[in-house]
C-alpha positions in Angstrom: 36.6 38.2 -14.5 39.4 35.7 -14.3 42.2 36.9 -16.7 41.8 34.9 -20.5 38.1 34.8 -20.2 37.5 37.6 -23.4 34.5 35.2 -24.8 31.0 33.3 -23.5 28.2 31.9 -24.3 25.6 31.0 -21.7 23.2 28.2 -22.4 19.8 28.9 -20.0 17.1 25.7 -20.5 13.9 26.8 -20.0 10.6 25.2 -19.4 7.9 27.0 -17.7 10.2 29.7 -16.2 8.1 32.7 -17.1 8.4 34.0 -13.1 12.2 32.9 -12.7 13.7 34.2 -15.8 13.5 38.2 -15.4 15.6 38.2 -12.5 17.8 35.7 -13.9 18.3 37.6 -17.1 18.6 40.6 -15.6 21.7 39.3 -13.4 23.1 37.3 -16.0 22.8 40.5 -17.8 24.6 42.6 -15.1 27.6 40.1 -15.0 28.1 40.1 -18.7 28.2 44.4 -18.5 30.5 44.4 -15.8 33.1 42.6 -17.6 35.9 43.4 -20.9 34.3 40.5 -22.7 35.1 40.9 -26.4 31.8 38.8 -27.1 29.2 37.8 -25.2 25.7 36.0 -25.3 22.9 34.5 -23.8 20.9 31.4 -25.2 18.2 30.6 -23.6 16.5 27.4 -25.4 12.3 26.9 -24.8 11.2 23.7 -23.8 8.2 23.7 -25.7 6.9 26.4 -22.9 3.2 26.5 -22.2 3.5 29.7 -20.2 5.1 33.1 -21.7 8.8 31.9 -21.5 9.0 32.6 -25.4 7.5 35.5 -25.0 9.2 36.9 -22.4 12.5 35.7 -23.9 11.9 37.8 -26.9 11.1 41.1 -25.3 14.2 40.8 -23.7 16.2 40.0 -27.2 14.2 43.0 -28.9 16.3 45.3 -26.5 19.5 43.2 -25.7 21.1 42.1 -29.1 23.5 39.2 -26.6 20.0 37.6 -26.1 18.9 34.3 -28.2 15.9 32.6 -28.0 16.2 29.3 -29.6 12.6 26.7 -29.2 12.8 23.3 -29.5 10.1 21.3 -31.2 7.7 20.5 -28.1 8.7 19.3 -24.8 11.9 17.2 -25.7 13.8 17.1 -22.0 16.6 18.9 -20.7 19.2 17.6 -22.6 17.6 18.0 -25.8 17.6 21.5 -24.6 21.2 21.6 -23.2 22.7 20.3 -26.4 20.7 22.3 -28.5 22.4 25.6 -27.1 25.7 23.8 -26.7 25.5 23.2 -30.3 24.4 26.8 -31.1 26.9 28.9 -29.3 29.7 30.7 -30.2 31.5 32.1 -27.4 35.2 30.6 -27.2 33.8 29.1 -23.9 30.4 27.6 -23.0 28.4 27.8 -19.6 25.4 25.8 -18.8 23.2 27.2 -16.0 19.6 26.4 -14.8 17.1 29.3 -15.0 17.2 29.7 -11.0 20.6 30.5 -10.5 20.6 27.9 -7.7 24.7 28.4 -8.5 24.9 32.7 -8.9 26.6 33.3 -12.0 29.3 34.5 -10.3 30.7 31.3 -9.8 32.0 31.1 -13.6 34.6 33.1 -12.4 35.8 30.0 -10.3 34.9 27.5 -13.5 37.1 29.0 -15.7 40.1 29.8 -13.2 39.7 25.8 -12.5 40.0 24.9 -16.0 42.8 27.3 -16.9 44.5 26.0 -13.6 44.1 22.6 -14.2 44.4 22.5 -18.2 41.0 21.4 -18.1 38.4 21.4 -21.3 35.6 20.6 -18.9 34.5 22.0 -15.5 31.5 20.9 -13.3 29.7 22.9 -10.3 29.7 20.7 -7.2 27.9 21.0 -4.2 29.6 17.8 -2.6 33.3 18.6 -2.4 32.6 21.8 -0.2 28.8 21.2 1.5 29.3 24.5 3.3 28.6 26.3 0.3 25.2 25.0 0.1 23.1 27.6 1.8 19.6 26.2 0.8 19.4 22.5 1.0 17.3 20.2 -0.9 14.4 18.1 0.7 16.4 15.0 2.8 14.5 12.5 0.3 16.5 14.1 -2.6 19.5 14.8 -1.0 19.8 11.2 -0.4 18.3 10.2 -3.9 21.3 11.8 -5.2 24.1 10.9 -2.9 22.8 7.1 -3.8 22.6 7.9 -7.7 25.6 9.2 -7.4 27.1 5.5 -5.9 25.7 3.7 -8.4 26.9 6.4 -11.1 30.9 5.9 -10.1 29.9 1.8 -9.6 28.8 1.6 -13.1 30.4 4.0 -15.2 33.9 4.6 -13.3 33.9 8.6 -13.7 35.3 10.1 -10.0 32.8 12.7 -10.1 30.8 13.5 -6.5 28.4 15.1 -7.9 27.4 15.4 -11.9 24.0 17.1 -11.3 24.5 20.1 -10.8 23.4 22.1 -13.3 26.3 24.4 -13.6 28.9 23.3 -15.9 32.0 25.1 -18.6 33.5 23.6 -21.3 35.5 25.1 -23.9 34.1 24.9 -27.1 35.6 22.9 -28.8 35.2 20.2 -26.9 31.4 21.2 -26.4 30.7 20.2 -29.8 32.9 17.0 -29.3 30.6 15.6 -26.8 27.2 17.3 -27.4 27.0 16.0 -31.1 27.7 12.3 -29.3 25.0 13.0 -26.8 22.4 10.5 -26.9 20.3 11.0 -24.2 17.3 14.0 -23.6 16.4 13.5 -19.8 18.2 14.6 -16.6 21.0 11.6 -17.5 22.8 13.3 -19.8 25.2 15.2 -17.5 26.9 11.7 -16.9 26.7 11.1 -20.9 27.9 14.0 -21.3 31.3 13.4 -19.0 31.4 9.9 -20.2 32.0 10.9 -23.4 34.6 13.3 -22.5 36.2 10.7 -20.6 36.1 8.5 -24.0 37.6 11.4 -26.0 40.2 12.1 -22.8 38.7 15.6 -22.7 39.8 16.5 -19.5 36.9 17.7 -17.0 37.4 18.6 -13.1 34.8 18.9 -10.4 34.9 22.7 -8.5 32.5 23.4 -5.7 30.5 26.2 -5.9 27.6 28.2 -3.9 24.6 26.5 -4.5 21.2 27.3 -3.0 18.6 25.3 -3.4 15.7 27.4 -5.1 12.2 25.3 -5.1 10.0 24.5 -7.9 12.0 21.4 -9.5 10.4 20.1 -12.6 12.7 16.6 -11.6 9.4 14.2 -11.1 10.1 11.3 -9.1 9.6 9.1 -12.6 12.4 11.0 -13.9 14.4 10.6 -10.8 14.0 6.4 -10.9 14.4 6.4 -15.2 17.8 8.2 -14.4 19.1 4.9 -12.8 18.1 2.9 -15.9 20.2 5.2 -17.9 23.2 4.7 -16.1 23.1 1.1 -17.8 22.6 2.3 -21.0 25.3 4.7 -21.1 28.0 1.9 -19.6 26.9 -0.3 -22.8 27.2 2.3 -25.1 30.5 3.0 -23.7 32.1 -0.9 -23.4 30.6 -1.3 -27.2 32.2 2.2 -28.9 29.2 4.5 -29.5 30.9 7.7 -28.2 34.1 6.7 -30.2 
């Protein structure tokens, strides 16, 4: 554990990750116990599951008292989910993480030494500064999808960031609630919201690459993928015209 790191909350989003979670938990779990964290929790926030997600979630909170389940009302996206734990937390700092652990938890050791390099507030997983930390790739159709999202993100919105998708990302808290109270947007958009806003409020973030493997069963549909670009408009207009102020 990176020295200055005494306090955490992870976020998990879940939806449908009855057969991913244990192992997840369980090393998420193992990280936490390994370090002299003065608090410590897990948030894991249902989807509007209709497997046994909940379910699970709960047996695990019944014996782990660091273990939250928090359910949003139905299916609401991602970042409904995302800012839900944000908003929730109380750890000092604030780790979002996708229920695969395509990033190992590990790598919040890097995160944080980053931000406390750098006198960051925000730090993003990328798997595009260092590609030789990708073990598992992603299918060549979305690898591309998201190197040209990723153009038309920097054309449109100016942010330097080579890759905002990845779904491992720190912020300290305080400026977690900053930008996740101004978060608009519930679908797989709101990561460049999200650093938009910080931009906006000049909450510094920084890009770190991390190990990533690519871990199958994406629930990204190709609808999804195409509405993202849309987005992108929406957030420059909400930008140019002060929403986020």
């Amino acid at each position: 554990m990176p020295e200055g790191l005494a306090s955490i909350s992870i976020v998990i989003p879940a939806f449908n990750e009855a057969k991913r979670l244990p192992a997840t938990m369980e090393s998420v779990l193992a990280y936490l116990s390994a370090r002299p964290l003065s608090f410590a929790e897990i948030l894991v926030v249902d989807d509007g599951s209709i497997d046994d997600t909940a379910a699970l979630v709960a047996r695990f909170a019944g014996k782990e008292n660091r273990i939250r389940l928090l359910k949003n009302p139905g299916n609401r996206g991602k970042g409904y989910s995302v800012r839900q734990g944000m908003l929730e937390a109380k750890g000092d700092w604030i780790l979002s993480t996708d229920a695969d652990l395509s990033a190992p938890i590990g790598e919040l050791d890097k995160l944080f030494a980053a931000a406390i390099r750098e006198g960051a507030e925000v730090a993003i997983g990328s798997r595009a500064l260092d590609r030789s930390l990708v073990g598992v790739h992603q299918s060549a159709f979305r690898e591309l999808s998201g190197r040209l999202f990723n153009i038309a993100m920097r054309v449109l919105t100016g942010l330097p960031f080579r890759d905002t998708q990845c779904g491992f990302k720190l912020f300290r808290a305080d400026a977690a609630r900053a930008i996740f109270s101004r978060q608009t947007l519930d679908g797989f958009s709101f990561d460049v919201e999200d650093l938009v806003i910080a931009e906006v409020l000049h909450r510094r973030a920084i890009e770190v690459p991390v190990v990533w493997n690519n871990v199958e069963g994406t629930k990204v549909s190709g609808f999804a993928g195409i509405a993202s670009f849309g987005a992108l408009l929406g957030i420059r207009w909400r930008a140019l015209t002060g929403r986020y102020r």
